[in-house]
N, C-alpha and C positions, 0 to 999 in steps of 0.2 A: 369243735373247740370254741367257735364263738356263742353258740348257746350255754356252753358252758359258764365262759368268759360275763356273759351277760350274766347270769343267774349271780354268780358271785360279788359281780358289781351291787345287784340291788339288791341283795344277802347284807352289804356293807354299810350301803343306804339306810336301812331298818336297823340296824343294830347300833350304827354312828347316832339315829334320828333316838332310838331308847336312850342312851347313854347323856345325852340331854335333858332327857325329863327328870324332873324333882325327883330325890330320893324320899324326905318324908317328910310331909306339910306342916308348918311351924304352925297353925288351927287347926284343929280336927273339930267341925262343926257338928256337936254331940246333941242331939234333939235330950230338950227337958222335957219334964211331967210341967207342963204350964197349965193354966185354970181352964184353958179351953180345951187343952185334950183329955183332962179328968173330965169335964163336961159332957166330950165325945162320949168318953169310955162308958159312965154310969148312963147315956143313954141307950148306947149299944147294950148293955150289958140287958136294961131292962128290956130291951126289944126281943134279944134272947130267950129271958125268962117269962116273955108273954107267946112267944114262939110254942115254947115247950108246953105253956098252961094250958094252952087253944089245943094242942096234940090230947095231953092226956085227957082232957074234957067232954072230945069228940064234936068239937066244935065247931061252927061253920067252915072255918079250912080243910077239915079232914072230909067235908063234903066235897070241897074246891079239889081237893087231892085225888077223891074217886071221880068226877065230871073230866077231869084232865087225863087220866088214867084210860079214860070209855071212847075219850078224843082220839087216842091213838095217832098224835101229832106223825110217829114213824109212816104210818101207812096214808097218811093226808100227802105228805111232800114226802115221797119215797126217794125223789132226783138227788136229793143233798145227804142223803144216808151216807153214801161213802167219803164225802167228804169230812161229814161230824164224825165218823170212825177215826180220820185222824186227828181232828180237831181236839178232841177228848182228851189227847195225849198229854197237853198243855196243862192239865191239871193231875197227872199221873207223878206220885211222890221223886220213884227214881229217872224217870228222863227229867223232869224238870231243876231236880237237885241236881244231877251232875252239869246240867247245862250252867245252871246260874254260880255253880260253884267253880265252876272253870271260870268266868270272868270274876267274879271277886277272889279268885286265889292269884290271878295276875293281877290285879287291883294292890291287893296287900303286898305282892313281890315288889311293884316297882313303888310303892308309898314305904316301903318296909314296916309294913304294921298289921298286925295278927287282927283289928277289930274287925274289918266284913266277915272274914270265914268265921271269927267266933260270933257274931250278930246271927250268921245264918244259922249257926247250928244252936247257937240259942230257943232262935224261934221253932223249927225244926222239933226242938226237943219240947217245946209249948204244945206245941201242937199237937206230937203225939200224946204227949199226956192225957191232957184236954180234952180232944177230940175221940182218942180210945176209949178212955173213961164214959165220957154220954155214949157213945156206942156201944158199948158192955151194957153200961147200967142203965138203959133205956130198951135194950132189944126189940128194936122196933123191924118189922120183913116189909121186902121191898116189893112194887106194885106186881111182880114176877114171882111171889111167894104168898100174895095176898089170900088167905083163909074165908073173910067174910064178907061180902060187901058191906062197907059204913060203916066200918072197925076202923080203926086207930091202929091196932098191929100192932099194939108195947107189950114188953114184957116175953115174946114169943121167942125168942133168943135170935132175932136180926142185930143187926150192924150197919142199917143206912142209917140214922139218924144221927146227930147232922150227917150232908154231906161231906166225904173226907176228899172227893175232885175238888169240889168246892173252894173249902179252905184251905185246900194246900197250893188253889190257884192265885188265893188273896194274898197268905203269907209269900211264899216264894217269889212271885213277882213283884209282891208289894214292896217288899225286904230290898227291891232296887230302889225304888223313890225313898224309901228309908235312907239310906245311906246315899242319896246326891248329896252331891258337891254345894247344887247351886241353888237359889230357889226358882228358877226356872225349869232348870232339870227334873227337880221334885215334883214342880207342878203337869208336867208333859207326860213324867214316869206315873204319879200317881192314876192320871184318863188314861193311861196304857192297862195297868194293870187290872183297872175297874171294868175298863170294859172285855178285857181278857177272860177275866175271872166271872163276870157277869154271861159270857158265852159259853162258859165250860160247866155253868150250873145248868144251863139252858139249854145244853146239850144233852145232858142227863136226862134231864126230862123226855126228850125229843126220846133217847133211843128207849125211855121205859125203865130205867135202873133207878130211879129214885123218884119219888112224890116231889111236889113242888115243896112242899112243908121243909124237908128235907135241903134243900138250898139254901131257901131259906135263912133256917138254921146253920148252914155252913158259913155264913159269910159273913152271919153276925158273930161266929164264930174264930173265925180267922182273921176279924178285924181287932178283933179284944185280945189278939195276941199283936199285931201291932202295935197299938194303943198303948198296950203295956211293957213294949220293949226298956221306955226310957227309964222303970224303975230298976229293968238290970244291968244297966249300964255302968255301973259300981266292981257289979260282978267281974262283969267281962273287964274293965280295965286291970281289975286284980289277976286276973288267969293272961290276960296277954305280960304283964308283968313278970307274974311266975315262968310262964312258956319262955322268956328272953332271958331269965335268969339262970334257966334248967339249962338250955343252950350255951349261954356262953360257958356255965361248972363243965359242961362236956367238952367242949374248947379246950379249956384247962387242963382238963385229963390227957387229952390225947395229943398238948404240948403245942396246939393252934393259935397261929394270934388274935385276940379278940377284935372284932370288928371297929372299926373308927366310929364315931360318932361323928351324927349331923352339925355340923360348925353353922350356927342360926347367923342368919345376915343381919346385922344391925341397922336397921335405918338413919338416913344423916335427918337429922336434923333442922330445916332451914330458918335461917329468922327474920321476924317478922318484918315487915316491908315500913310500916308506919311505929314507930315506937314512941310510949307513953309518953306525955311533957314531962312528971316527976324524975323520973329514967336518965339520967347523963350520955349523949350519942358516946360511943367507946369511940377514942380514935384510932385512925387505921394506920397501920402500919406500911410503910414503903414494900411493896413486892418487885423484887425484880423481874422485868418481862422477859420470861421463860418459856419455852410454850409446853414444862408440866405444871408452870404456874396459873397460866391461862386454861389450863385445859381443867379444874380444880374452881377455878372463880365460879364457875356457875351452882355450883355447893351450897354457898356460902353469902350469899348476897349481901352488898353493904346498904346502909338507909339510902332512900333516895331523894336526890337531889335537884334540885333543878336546872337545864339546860344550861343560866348563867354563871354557875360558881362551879361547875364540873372544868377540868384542868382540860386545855386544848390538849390534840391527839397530835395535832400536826406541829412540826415546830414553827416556831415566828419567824417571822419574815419572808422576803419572796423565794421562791420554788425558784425561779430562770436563775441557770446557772451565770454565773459573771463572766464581764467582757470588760475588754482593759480599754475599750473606744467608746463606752459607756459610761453617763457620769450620773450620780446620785439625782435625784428626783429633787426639783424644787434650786440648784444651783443654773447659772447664767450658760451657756456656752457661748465661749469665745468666737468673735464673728471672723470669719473664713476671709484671707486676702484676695480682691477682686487681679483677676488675670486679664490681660488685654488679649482681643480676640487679633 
């Protein structure tokens, strides 16, 4: 019984402690296309497209690709195999989607706003496109299907190029420092991710399933889908829109009452301390000392004054209460008749 007793006490804890947080943020801090991440974008993009030129070229890389290939990194440090077996996992599409998507679907519950879960499947949906596409249309085989030594490997109907561990290690954790709150958060979330994603290309290589070229490629790849989240950002406000609107018409059908709306808190206003010479001081009005009046003054503050012409707190005169054998300050007292001893 008392196990029980306890569990439900801090069942109450957590649920009292939810019931306190924001329902949904009067700012939604919405990243723009600014001049420095077009900057980012069109350099990534060309690093990209020199990625792919050096592939089909057969260029020095694709030398770097068979030299790393002949290294056989898995049988150098065989100790940490089993750990990179699950290390890998961190860039595998569906454990990491449902991971990051369980916390941005409690994210959007208690903010009440559909934009994480549609940001992620936005990218999500980048990604395969993207990423499918060069994989199709490049069919490049991976160092475990290699045909020739010092071949490139395009066109042979593969599927490593880019990396799809990769970039779906960039996007899906990256998609966390995308949507922080703060810019500190973003900045903490983005070294997490980089170097997350930076392990899981690296791992690849380790176990032999893809060329270095191949990561490479993936990262510039799944960075150019962040990069260009903020031109859909339009989008998605339009479909969380719609998605609220579809919701409440079903409300309606099924005779439900539509949901309250967030009542935005107004900020007071305070004024200013020192006011213009031009400016007339407004006069104050007598308040009565109340104490919801006092409790309200600090709102509101009047000009300030100086210690000399502010109104005494105490009243005048003396505090010692009166005695009727006591005479006014500055009067004679009458001298006392002498008694014979």
């Amino acid at each position: 019984m008392r196990t029980e007793r306890n569990l439900t006490r801090r069942l109450d804890r957590v649920f009292a402690r939810l019931d306190r947080e924001p329902e949904r943020p009067a700012h939604i801090d919405v990243p723009r296309m600014s001049r420095h991440r077009v900057v980012l974008f069109s350099a990534t993009l060309a690093f990209y497209l020199a990625i792919v030129w050096a592939v089909v070229t057969t260029s020095w890389l694709v030398r770097l690709d068979w030299q790393v290939m002949f290294f056989r990194p898995y049988q150098q440090w065989p100790e940490i195999h089993a750990f990179l077996d699950y290390y890998v996992v961190l860039g595998q599409r569906g454990p990491t989607a449902v991971m990051v998507a369980a916390w941005l679907g409690w994210r959007s519950w208690r903010q009440h706003t559909l934009r994480p879960l549609l940001t992620l499947a936005t990218s999500l949906l980048l990604l395969n496109i993207t990423v499918g596409a060069a994989k199709l249309g490049m069919g490049r085989l991976g160092p475990h299907y290699a045909t020739a030594i010092g071949s490139n490997e395009m066109g042979l109907g593969g599927d490593i190029f880019p990396s799809g561990h990769t970039a779906n290690a960039v996007v899906t954790w990256g998609i966390l420092a995308y949507l922080a709150s703060t810019p500190t958060a973003r900045r903490w979330l983005s070294a997490l991710s980089a170097v997350t994603s930076l392990g899981v290309g690296l791992t690849t290589v380790y176990l032999g399933t893809h060329w270095l070229s191949d990561v490479l490629l993936g990262w510039a790849a799944g960075l150019l889908i962040l990069l260009a989240l903020p031109w859909f950002e339009p989008l998605i406000a339009k479909a969380e829109l719609w998605l609220f609107d579809l919701r409440d018409r079903l409300r309606a059908r099924r005779g439900l009452p539509a949901p309250e709306p967030a009542v935005p808190v107004t900020p007071v206003l305070l004024k200013p301390r020192n006011l213009p010479a031009e400016q007339p001081t407004p006069a104050r009005e007598p308040v009565a000392s109340t104490r919801s009046s006092r409790g309200l003054a600090h709102l509101a503050p009047g000009p300030h004054t100086a210690r000399s012409e502010r109104t005494p707190v105490t009243p005048a005169g003396s505090r010692r209460p009166p005695h009727a054998d006591r005479l006014p300050r500055g009067t004679s007292q009458p001298a006392r008749p002498l008694t014979g001893g």
